[in-house]
C-alpha positions in Angstrom: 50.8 75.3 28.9 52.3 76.3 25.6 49.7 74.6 23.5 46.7 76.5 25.5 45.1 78.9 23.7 45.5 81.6 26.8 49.0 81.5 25.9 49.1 81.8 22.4 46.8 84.5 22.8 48.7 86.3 25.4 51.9 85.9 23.1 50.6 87.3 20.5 49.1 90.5 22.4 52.5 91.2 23.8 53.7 90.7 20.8 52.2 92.6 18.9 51.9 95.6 21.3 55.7 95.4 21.2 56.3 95.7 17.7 54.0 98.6 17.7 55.8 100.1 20.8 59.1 99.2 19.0 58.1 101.1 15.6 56.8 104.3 17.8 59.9 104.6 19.8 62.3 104.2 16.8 60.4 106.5 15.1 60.5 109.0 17.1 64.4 108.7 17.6 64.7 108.5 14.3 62.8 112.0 13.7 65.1 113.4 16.4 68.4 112.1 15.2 67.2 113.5 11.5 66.6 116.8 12.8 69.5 117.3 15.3 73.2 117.7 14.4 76.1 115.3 16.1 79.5 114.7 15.2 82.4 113.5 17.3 83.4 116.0 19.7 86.3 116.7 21.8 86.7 116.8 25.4 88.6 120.2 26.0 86.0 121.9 25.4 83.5 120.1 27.8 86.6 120.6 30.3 87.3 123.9 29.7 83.4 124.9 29.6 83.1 123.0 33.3 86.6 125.4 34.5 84.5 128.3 33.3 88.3 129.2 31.0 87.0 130.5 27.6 89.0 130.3 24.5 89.0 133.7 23.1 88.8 133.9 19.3 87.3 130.2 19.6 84.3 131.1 21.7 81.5 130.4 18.6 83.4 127.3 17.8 83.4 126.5 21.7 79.7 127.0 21.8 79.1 124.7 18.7 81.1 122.0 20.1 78.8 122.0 23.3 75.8 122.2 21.6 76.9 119.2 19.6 77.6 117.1 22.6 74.3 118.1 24.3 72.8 116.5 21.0 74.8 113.4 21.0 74.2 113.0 25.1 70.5 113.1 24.5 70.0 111.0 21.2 72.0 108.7 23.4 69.8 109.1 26.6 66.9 108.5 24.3 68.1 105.5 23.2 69.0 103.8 26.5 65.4 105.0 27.7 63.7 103.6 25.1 65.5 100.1 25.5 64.4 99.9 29.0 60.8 101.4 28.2 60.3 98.2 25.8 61.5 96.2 28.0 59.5 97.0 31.0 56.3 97.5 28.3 56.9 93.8 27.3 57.5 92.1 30.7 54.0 94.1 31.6 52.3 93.5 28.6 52.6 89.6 29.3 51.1 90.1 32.6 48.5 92.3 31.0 47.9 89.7 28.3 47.8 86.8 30.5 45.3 88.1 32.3 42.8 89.7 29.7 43.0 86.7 27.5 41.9 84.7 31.2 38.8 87.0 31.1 38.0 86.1 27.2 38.2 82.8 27.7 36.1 82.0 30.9 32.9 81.7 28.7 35.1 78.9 26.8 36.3 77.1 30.7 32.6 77.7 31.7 31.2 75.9 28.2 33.0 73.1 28.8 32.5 72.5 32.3 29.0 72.2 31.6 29.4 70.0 28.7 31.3 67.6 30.3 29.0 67.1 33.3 26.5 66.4 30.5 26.1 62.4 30.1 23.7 60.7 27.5 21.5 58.9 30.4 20.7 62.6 31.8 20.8 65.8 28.8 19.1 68.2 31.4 21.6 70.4 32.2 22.2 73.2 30.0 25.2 76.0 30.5 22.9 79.1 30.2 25.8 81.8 29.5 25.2 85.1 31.0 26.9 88.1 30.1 27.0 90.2 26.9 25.3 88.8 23.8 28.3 88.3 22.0 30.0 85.4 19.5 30.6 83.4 22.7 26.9 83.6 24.5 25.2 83.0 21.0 27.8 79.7 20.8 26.3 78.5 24.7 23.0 79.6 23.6 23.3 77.4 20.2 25.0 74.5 22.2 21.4 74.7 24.5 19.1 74.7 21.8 21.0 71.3 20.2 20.6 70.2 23.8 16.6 70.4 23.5 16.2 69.1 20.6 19.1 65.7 21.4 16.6 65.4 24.8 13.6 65.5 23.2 15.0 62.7 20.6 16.4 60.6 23.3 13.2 60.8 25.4 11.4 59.9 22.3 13.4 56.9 21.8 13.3 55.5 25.3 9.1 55.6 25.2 9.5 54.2 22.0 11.7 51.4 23.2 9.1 51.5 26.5 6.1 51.2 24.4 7.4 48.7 22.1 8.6 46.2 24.1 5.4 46.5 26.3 3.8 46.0 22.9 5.7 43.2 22.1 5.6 41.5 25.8 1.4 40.7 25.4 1.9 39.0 22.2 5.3 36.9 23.0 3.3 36.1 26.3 0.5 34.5 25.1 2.8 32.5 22.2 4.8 30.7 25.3 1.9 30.0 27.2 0.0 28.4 24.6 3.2 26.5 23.4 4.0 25.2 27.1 0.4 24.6 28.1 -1.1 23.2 24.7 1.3 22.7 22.0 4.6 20.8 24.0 1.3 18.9 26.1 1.7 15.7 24.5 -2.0 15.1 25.8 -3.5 17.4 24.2 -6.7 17.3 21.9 -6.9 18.3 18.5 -9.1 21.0 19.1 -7.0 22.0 22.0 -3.9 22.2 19.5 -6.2 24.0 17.0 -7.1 26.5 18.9 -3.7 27.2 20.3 -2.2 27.3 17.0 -5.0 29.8 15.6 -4.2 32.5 19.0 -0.2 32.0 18.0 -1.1 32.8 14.3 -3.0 35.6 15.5 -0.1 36.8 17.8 2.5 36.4 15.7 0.8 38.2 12.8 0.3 41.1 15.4 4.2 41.3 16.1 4.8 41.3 12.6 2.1 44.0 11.7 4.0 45.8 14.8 7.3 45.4 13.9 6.5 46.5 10.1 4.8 49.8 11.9 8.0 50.0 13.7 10.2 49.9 11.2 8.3 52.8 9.0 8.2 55.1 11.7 12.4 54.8 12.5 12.3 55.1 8.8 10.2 58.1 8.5 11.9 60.2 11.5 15.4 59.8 9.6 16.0 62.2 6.8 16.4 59.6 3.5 13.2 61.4 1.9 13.2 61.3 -2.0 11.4 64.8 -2.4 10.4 65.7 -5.7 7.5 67.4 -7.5 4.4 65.9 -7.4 0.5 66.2 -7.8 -1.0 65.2 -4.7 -4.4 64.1 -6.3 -2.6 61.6 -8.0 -0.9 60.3 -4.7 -4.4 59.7 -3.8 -5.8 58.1 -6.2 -3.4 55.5 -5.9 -3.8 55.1 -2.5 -7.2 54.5 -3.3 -6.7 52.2 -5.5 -4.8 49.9 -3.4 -8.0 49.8 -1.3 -10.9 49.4 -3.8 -10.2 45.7 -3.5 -10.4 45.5 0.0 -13.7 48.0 0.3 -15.5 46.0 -2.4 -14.7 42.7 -0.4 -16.7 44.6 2.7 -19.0 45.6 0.8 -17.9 49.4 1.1 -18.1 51.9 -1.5 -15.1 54.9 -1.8 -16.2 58.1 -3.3 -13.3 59.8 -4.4 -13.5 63.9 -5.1 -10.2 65.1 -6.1 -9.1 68.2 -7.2 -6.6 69.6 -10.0 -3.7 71.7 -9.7 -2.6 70.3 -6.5 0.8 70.5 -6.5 3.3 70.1 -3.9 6.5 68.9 -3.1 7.3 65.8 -1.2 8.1 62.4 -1.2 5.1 60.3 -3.0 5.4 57.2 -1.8 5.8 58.5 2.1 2.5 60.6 1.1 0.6 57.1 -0.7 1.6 55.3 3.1 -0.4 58.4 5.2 -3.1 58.5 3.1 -3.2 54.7 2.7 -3.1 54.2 6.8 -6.1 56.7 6.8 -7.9 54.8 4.1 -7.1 51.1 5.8 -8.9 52.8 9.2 -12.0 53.8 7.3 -12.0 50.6 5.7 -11.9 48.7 9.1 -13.9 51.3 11.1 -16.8 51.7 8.7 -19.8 49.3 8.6 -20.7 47.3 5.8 -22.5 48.8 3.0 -21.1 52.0 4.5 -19.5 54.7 2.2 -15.7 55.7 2.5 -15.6 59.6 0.9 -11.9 60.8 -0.1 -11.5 64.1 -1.3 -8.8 66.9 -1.8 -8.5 70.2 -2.7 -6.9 73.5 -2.0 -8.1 76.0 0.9 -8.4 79.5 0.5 -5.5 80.3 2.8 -3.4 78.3 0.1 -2.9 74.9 2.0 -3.4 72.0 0.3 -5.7 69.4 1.7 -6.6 64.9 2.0 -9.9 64.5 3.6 -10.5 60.7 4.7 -14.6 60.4 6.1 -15.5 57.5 7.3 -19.0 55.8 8.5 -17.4 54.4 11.6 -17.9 54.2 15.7 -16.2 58.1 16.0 -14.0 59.5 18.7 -15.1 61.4 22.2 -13.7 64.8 22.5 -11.3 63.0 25.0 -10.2 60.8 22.2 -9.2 63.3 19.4 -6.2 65.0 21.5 -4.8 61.5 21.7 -6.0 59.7 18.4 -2.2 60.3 16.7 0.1 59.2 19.7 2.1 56.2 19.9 0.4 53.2 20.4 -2.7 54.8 21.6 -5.9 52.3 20.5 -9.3 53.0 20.8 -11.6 50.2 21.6 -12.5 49.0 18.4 -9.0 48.9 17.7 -8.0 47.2 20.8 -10.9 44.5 19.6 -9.0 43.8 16.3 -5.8 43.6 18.2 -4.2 46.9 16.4 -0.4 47.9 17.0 -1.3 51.8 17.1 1.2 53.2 15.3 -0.7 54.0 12.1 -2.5 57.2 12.7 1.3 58.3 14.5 3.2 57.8 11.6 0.4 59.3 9.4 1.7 62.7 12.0 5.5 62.1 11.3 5.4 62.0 7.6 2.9 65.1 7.2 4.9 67.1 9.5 8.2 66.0 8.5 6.3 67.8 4.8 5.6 70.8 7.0 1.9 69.7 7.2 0.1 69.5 10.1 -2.8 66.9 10.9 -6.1 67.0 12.5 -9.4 65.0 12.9 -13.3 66.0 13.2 -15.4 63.9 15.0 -18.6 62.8 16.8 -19.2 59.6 18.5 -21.8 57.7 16.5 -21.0 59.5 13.7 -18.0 58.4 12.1 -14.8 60.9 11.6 -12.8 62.9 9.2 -9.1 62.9 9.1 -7.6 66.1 7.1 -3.6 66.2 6.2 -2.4 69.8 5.5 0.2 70.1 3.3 1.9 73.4 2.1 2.1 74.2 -1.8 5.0 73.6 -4.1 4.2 77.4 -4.9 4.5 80.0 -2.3 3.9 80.4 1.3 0.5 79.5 2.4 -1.4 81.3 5.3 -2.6 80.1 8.5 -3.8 76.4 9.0 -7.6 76.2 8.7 -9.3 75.1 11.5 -12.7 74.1 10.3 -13.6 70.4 8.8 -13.1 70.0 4.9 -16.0 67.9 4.1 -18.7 69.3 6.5 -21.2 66.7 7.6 
């Protein structure tokens, strides 16, 4: 009990309301003793005061003397009360203390109670402090807000770890049942065995595509971003770059329109991947002989903007709300076996920039992604709404 913090607290409160009791009652019997006058005195005098036999010539003297002893009776009466006074006032300020200091620190018993019925499989409970808002209620009140955010990061994991190893289940499936069935068949044709080795090559480069995507998304919720200054046109252009190759071999064209000035601050190669997962859609989505249009520029709210247009199939209305969750495929992406996680960790690295993401789309008529990212310079206004590079 002596290492509680009730106790040290109720110590110190009966402590200190004793030394300040102490330094009030000694100073005022101080004061009195200073302003009174005692000496020894002799008893004859009290006696013959009490037999009522006065002393003649000596009355003034008599008086004096019982004047004197009234003095040293009282400073002496004072003292004794006082004793007892601190006395008492300790033994009650202990009680008083021990109680008080149980009142304080209820928040504190309360607090932990609830913490320690919280377990990592189940973060729904929160301790939701009532009383006044004081140092204590903001603490609960901080302690529930870390709450939300540790169960929104754990729920995220598990339908991470959900949708992954669903993910991963198709393609390990169909790379035992060729190897059992075709493969380990020691009857087997050649076409048979050709066949079966071009699906496990085509499963196997799906796991690894999927495991990559994977690995950039745990990467890009962590916090080991290099920020630094940067001019986001450039970012772009190198992104497209890395594409021309691939466009030309589809016969695809990429019209770039990028603006000046655009800086920002970030981490560039984070900000090359979004804006090269955008382009690699548009290169897959669009039809040969189709044109790829990238563009960026500043808004007049302030925000800075990537535009990605491509020719492709387009999205439903349906589809758009949906288009940057995990592993969410469309058909055409379904078709060519695509892990899903692109467009999603396009959404963590803009947001994790303080961007925001959005797409513009009609079915038949291709789509246009558009990253929002804030300035290096100042605090931009609302998001725009409206599509970039109007069709």
């Amino acid at each position: 009990m002596i290492h509680t913090i009730r106790f040290r607290l109720t110590v110190l409160y009966s402590g200190l309301l004793f030394v300040l009791a102490a330094l009030v009652l000694g100073g005022i019997y101080l004061a009195v003793s200073k302003t009174t006058d005692q000496r020894p005195y002799s008893t004859e005098y009290a006696k013959a005061y009490r037999g009522n036999v006065y002393l003649g010539r000596h009355e003034v003297v008599f008086v004096e003397e019982v004047e004197n002893a009234i003095n040293v009776r009282t400073l002496a009466t004072l003292r004794d009360y006082s004793l007892i006074t601190l006395a008492a006032l300790y033994l009650a300020s202990l009680g008083i203390g021990w109680v008080l200091a149980g009142r304080v620190l209820r928040p504190i018993r309360s607090i932990t109670r609830s913490t320690n019925d919280i377990q990592a499989t189940d973060l729904s409970r929160r301790i939701r402090l009532v009383g006044p808002r004081d140092e204590l209620r903001d603490l609960a009140d901080t302690i529930d807000t870390m709450l939300d955010r540790l169960e929104a990061a754990f729920r995220s994991q598990r339908q991470l770890i959900d949708d992954a190893s669903h993910e991963l289940r198709s393609p390990l499936t169909i790379i035992r049942a060729n190897v059992d069935a075709v493969l380990a068949a020691p009857d087997a044709s050649e076409a048979e065995r050709a066949r079966a080795v071009a699906i496990v090559d085509r499963a196997t480069t799906r796991m690894t595509r999927l495991v990559e995507d994977l690995l950039a998304s745990a990467r890009r919720q962590g916090t080991a971003f290099a920020d630094a200054d940067l001019e986001l046109s450039r970012v772009v252009g190198e992104a497209c770059e890395e594409y021309a190759s691939l466009a030309a071999g589809r016969a695809l064209t990429i019209v770039r329109d990028l603006g000046h000035g655009l800086e920002t601050t970030g981490d560039q190669d984070a900000l090359r991947r979004a804006v090269a997962n955008l382009l690699s859609n548009a290169v897959r989505l669009s039809p040969p002989g189709g044109v790829v249009r990238v563009s960026a520029g500043r808004s007049a709210s302030g925000w800075l903007w990537v535009a990605v247009r491509d020719e492709g199939p387009g999205l439903a209305a349906e589809d758009q709300t949906r288009v940057f969750d995990r592993f969410w495929r469309g058909e055409s992406s379904r078709r060519d076996r695509h892990t899903g996680l692109g467009l999603a960790i396009v959404r963590q690295i803009v947001e994790s920039h303080g961007g925001k993401v959005a797409v513009f789309s009609q079915v038949g008529r291709g789509a246009t992604f558009v990253l929002w990212l804030p300035p290096r310079d100042g605090e931009p206004g609302p998001t725009p709404e409206e599509n970039p590079l109007p069709v």
